[in-house]
C-alpha positions, -999 to +999 in steps of 0.1 A: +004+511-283+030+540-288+019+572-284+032+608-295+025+641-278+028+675-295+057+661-322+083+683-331+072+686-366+043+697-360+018+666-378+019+629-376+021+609-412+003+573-410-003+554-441-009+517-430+037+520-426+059+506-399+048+521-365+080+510-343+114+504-346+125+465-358+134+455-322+103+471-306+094+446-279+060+444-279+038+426-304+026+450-332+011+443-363+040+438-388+022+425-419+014+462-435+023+476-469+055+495-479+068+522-457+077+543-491+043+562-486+048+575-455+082+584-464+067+602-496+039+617-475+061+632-447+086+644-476+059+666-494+048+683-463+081+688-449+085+704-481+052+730-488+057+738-449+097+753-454+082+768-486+054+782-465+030+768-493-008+767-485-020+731-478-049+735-497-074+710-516-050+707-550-025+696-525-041+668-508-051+653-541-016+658-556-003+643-527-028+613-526-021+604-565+015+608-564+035+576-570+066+591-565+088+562-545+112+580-524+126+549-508+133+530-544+151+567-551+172+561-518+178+523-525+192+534-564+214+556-548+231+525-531+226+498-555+238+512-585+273+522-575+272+493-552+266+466-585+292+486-610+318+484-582+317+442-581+304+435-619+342+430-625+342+402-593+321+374-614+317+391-655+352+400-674+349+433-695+342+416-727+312+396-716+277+394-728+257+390-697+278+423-683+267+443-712+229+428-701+239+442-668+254+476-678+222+482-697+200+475-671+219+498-646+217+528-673+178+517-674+178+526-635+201+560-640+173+573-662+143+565-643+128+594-621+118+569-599+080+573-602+059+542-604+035+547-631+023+519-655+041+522-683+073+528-665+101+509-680+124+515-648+098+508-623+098+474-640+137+469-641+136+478-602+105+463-585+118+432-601+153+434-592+142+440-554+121+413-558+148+390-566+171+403-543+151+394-515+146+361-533+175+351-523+178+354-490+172+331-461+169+297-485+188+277-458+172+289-426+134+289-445+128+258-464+089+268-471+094+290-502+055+304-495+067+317-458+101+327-464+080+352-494+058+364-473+088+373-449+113+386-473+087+406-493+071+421-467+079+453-455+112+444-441+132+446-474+138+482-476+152+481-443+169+449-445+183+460-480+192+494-471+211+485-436+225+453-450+240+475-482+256+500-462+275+469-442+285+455-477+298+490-488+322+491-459+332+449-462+312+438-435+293+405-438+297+398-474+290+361-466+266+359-443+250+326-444+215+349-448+224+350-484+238+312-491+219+295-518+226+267-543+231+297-573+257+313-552+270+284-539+312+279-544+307+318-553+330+351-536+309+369-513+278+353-518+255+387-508+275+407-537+266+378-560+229+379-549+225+417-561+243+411-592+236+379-606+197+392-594+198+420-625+210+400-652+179+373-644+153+403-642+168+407-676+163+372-687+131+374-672+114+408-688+131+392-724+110+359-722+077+376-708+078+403-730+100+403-756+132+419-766+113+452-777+116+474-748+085+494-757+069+464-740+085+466-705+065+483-685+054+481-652+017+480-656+025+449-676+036+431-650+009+433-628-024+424-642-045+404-620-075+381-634-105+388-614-132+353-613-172+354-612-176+325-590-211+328-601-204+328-640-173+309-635-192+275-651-211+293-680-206+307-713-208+339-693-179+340-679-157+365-694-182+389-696-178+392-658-138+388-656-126+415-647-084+424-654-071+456-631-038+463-621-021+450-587+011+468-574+019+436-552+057+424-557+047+384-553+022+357-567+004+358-534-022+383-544-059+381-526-090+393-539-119+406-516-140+429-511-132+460-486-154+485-469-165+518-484-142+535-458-113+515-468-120+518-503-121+555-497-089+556-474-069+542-502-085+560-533-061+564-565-069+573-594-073+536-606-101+531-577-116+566-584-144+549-610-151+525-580-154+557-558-178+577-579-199+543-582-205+538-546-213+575-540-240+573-572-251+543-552-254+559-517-276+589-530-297+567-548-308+552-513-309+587-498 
């Protein structure tokens, strides 16, 4: 496994991210969460140790509830110049679906790029990444379940963020990585990918939830259903359903049960009710 002595920084950050670089030789796990919190984690500590701040308590539970995402700030900072530099390549300056486009970007400008619930730009973005990475890889990955689980992993900030630099600078605008049937006859397919990919989040947040923007949040978009399988067949049922928010950017959501040490390792503020319940429950058997 790789190893670290003494770092130069004086701590190690490990929240469940990317261990190893992409062309790391040796088999390591690669189906882990987002790399955003580590990034977000090692970016508060840099910062309270050149501030010379006291790590204290407060700190560790400011730092375990934030839902700041640093890495969505970074990718902003390349996708929205990047999309109002080509909206003139496939939408004329008078159009409709331009204007969608334009409204969406000044959606993104706004956003302080913190993921809570009712975040109308955390919905606008987690949606556009989402299709992005939709549209990738459609010739080489026929099996659309597989080819989700591989472009929505944790590989789409990094394969956004390099690929977007290569784009800035004219290199590999059609990749045969980004052919598919939509883009298909189109200039510089990849450009077309991150465009074309905001104007159908639009489309998409209008039909599910309606033209009133005081609808589109985030929170909204990720509300899982929760079964009884033993209630499932009974008049009972929705008393035991249960409906909680899931931060997961694909239908393939699972539902299990996790260890109190888990459950504690990734406490929030949503899972703090669980937290307290299982602590209640463990004195009770003391």
């Amino acid at each position: 496994m790789p190893q670290v002595v003494n770092p130069k920084a004086g701590y190690i950050v490990a929240c469940n991210q990317q261990l190893v670089s992409l062309n790391y030789k040796h088999l390591v796990g690669t189906a882990v969460p987002t790399t955003g919190r580590a990034y977000r984690a090692n970016e508060m500590l840099k910062d309270e140790i050149e501030k010379n701040r006291k790590m204290d308590l407060e700190f560790m539970k400011n730092m375990q509830l934030d839902n700041h995402d640093a890495v969505a700030r970074e990718l902003c900072k390349l996708l929205i110049p990047f999309t109002e530099k080509h909206l003139g390549d496939y939408f004329n300056s008078k159009s409709a679906r331009r204007a969608s486009i334009v409204h969406m970007l000044e959606i993104l400008k706004t956003w302080n790029h913190v993921a809570d619930e009712d975040s109308k730009g955390a919905l606008v973005f987690y949606m556009w990444l989402a299709e992005i990475m939709n549209g990738y890889l459609q010739e080489q990955v026929a099996n659309p379940v597989v080819r989700r689980v591989i472009m929505q992993s944790y590989t789409k900030e990094h394969f956004l963020g390099r690929w977007l630099q290569r784009w800035n600078e004219g290199e590999g605008l059609n990749s045969t990585y980004c052919a598919n049937p939509e883009n298909k006859g189109m200039p510089n397919p990849c450009i077309y990918n991150v465009v074309n990919g905001l104007l159908k989040v639009r489309q998409e947040i209008v039909e599910r939830f309606g033209r009133s923007e005081k609808n589109w949040k985030w929170g909204y978009n990720n509300i899982v259903r929760s079964l009884s399988d033993t209630f499932s067949s009974t008049p009972f049922r929705l008393f035991f359903e249960r409906l909680y928010l899931s931060y997961v950017l694909s239908s393939l959501v699972l539902i299990g049960t996790v260890s109190y040490t888990h459950l504690r390792a990734h406490e929030t503020s949503l899972h703090l009710v669980c937290r307290l319940l299982l602590e209640k429950k463990k004195k009770k058997k003391k």
